[in-house]
C-alpha positions in Angstrom: 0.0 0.0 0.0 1.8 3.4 -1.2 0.5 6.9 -0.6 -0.6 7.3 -4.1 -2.6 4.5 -4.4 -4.5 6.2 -1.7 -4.5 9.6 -3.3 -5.7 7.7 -6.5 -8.3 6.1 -4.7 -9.5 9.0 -3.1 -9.8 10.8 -6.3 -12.0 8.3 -7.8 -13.8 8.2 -4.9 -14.0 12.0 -5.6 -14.9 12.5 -9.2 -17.0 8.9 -9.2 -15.7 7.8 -12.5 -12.2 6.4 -13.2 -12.5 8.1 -16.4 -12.8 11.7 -14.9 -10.1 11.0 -11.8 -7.4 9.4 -14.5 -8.0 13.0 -16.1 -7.9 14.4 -13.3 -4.6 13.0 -11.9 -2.8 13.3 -15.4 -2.4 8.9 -15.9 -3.6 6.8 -18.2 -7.2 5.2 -17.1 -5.1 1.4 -17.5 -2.4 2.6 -14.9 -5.4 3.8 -12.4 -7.3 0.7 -12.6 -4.1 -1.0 -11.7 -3.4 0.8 -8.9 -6.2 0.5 -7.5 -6.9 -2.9 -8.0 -3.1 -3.2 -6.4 -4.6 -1.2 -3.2 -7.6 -3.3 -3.0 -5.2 -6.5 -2.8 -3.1 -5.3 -0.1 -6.2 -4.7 1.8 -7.4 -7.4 1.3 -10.9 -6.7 -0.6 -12.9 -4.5 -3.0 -12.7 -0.8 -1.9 -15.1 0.2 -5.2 -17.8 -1.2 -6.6 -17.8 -0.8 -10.6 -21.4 0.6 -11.6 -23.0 0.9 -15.5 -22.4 4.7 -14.7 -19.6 5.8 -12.1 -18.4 4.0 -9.1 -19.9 3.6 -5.3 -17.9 2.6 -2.3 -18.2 -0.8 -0.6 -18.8 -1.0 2.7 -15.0 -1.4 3.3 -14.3 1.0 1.2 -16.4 3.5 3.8 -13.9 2.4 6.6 -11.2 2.9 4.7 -11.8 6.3 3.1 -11.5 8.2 6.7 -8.1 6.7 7.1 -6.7 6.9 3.8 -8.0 10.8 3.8 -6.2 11.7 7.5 -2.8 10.0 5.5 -3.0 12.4 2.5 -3.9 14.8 4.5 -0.5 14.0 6.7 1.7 13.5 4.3 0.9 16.8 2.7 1.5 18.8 5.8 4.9 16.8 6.4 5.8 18.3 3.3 4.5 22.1 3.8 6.4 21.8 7.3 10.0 20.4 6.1 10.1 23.4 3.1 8.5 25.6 5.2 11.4 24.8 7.8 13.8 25.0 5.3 12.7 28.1 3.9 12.0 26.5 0.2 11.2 28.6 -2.7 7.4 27.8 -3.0 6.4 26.6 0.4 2.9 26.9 1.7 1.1 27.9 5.0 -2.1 26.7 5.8 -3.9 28.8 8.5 -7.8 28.5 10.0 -8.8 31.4 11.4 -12.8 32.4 12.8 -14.4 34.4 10.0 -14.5 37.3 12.0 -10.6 37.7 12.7 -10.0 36.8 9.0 -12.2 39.9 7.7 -10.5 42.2 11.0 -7.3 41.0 12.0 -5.5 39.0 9.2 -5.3 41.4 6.6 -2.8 43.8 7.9 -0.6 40.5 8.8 -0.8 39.1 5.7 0.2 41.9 4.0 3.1 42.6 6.4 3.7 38.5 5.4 3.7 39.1 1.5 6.8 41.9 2.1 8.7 39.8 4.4 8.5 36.3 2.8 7.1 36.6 -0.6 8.5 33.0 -1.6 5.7 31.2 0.7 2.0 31.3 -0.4 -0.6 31.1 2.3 -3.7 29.5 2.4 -6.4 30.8 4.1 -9.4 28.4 6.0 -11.9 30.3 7.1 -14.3 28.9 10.1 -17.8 29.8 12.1 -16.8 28.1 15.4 -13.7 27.4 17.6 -14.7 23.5 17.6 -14.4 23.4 13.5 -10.6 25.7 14.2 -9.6 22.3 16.4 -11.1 20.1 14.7 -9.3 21.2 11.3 -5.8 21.4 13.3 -6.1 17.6 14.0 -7.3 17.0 10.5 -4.0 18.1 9.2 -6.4 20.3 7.2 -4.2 23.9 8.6 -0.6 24.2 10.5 -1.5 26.5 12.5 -5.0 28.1 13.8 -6.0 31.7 15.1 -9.0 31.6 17.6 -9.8 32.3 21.2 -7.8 30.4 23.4 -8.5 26.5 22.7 -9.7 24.1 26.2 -7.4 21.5 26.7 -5.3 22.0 23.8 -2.6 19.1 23.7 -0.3 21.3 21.2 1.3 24.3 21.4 -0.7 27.2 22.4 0.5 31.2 21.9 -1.7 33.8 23.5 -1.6 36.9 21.9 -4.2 39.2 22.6 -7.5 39.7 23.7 -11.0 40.5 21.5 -12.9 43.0 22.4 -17.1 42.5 21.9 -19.1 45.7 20.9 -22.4 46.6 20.3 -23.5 47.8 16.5 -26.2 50.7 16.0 -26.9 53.2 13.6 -25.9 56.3 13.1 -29.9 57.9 14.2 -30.5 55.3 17.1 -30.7 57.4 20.5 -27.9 55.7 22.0 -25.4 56.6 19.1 -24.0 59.7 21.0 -22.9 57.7 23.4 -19.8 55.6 23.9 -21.1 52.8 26.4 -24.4 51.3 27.3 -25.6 48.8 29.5 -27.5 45.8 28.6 -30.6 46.4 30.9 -30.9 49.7 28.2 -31.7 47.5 25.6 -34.2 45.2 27.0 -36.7 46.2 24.9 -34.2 46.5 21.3 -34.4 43.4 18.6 -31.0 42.0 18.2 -29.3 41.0 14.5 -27.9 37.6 15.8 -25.1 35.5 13.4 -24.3 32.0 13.8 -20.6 33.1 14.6 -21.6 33.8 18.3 -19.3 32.9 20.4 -20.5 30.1 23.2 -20.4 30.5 27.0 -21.0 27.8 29.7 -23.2 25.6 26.4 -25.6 28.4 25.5 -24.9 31.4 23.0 -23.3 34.7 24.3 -26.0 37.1 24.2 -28.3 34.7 25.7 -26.5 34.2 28.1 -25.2 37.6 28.9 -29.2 39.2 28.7 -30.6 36.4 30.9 -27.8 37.7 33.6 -29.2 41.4 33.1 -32.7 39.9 33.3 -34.2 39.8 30.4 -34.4 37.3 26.7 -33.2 38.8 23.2 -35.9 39.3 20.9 -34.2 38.4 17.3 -35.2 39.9 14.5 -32.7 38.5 11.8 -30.6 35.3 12.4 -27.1 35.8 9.6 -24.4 33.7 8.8 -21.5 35.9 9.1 -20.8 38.5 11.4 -20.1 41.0 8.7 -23.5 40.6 7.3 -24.8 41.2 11.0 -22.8 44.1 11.3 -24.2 45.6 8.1 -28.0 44.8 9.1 -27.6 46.1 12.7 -26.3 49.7 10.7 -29.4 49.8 8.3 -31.6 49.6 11.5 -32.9 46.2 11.6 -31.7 45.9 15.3 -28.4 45.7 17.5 -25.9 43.1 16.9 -22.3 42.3 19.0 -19.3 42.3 16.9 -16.2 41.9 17.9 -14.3 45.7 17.4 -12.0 44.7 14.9 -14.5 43.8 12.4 -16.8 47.2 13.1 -14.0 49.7 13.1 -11.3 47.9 10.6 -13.4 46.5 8.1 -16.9 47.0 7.9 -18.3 49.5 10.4 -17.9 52.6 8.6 -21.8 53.3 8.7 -22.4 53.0 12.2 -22.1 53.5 15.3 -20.2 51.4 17.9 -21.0 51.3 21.9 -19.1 49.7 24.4 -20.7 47.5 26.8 -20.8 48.4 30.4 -19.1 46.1 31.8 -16.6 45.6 28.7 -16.9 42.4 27.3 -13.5 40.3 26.5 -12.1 37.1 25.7 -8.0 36.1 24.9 -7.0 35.3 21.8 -4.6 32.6 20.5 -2.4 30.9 17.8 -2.2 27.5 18.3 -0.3 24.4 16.8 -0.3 20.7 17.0 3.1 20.6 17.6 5.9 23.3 18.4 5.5 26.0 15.3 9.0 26.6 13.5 10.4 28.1 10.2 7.4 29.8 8.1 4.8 28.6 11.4 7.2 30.2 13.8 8.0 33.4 11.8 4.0 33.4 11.3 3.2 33.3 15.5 6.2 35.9 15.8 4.8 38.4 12.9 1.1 37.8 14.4 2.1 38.6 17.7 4.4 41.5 17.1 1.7 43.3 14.8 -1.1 42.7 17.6 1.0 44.4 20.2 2.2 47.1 18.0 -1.7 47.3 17.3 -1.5 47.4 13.8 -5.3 45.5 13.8 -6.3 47.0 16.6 -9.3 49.9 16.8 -8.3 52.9 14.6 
């Protein structure tokens, strides 16, 4: 069993025709088949079953698929790690990163990146939740991953930073004069709410933070992406929370932003599987340097 016999049989498995994966991966369809039929020997059984039109997993092809997936996935990282180490011409940097910190924190360190090593390319995966950033780090899927501060985390974890949480009105609502508010003061407001919220103690943030000042959110829209909550709450549809990098670096040039009274914060992280060097190293260094020189802080 080689590595490309599983990358061949995942690519099959992928474009469900040997025709359209031997086209794919740039072989002839003869030199597939035998591949593959070479795979499913050393495994001891059928791993596709050949259909009139396309091609179906058996059942042990469906156990195998997982495994053969997290090796591919491996091996590919091995390789983006040793260049990247070595400072090769061509390298690559996976990173996973929340939505919201892509679209308010990144840019400025990518582009500080791009002047400082232009030879390695980085690859961008962006995420809703924390769980998915972990998840994708133990995939293989990303080198590195730039969240709030992961539970538990058996790699190497790098604080640097913390995220601040404001509320999103516009520009006419009676509060916008002001530069804090408490959350009893909005009791009676509709809220713009985005599946990015973060999650506190198993429930949602705002639900949890309202039910401490007494009272339940009334939603009005639900989004998928905190920019597009951002952009609702400063058209009126209702208040949103966004975290202040977003509203003041990226999208929030129509609205107005309050602080909550008390301020609402959580730490921010880059963390690693195992201990980041070369381009993953010079990546945490640059990340935490620009942070602390503010660079995507609020202007």
């Amino acid at each position: 069993m080689s590595l490309r016999q599983m990358e061949y049989f995942l690519t099959v498995v992928e474009e469900a025709s040997f025709t359209r994966a031997a086209e794919a991966l740039h072989v002839t369809q003869p030199a597939l088949s035998h591949q593959i039929k070479a795979l499913e020997k050393s495994v001891g059984g059928a791993l596709l079953e050949r259909m009139p039109r396309g091609v179906r997993l058996t059942p042990m092809g469906r156990a195998f698929r997982p495994h053969a997936e997290r090796a591919v996935r491996s091996a590919a990282q091995a390789r983006r790690a040793a260049r990247a180490a070595a400072g090769a011409d061509g390298g690559e940097l996976h990173v996973a990163a929340l939505h919201s910190l892509a679209v308010g924190v990144l840019p400025d360190v990518f582009a500080q990146w791009r002047r400082a090593h232009p030879q390695v390319l980085l690859r961008l995966h962006e995420y809703a939740t924390p769980e998915a950033l972990q998840e994708e780090v133990e995939r293989g899927t990303a080198d590195l991953a730039v969240g709030p501060v992961p539970v538990g985390w058996p790699g190497t974890v790098v604080e640097f930073g913390e995220e601040e949480l404001a509320l999103v009105v516009p520009f006419d609502d009676r509060f916008a004069g002001r530069t804090t508010v408490t959350l009893p003061e909005l009791a009676d407001r509709p809220w713009v709410r985005c599946a990015m919220e973060p999650v506190v103690h198993g429930v949602r943030f705002l639900d949890w933070a309202c039910e401490r000042a007494g009272f339940t959110p009334r939603t009005a829209v639900w989004t998928e992406h905190t920019s597009t909550a951002v952009r609702m709450a400063a058209a009126g549809v209702g208040v949103c929370v966004a975290p202040t990098h977003v509203v003041r670096g990226a999208v929030g040039e129509d609205c107005a932003v309050l602080s909550p009274d008390p301020a609402w914060r959580r730490a921010l992280s880059v963390f690693t599987r195992v201990p980041p060097t070369g381009a993953a190293g010079a990546f945490v260094d640059l990340l935490t340097t620009t942070w602390r020189d503010g660079q995507p802080a609020i202007r």
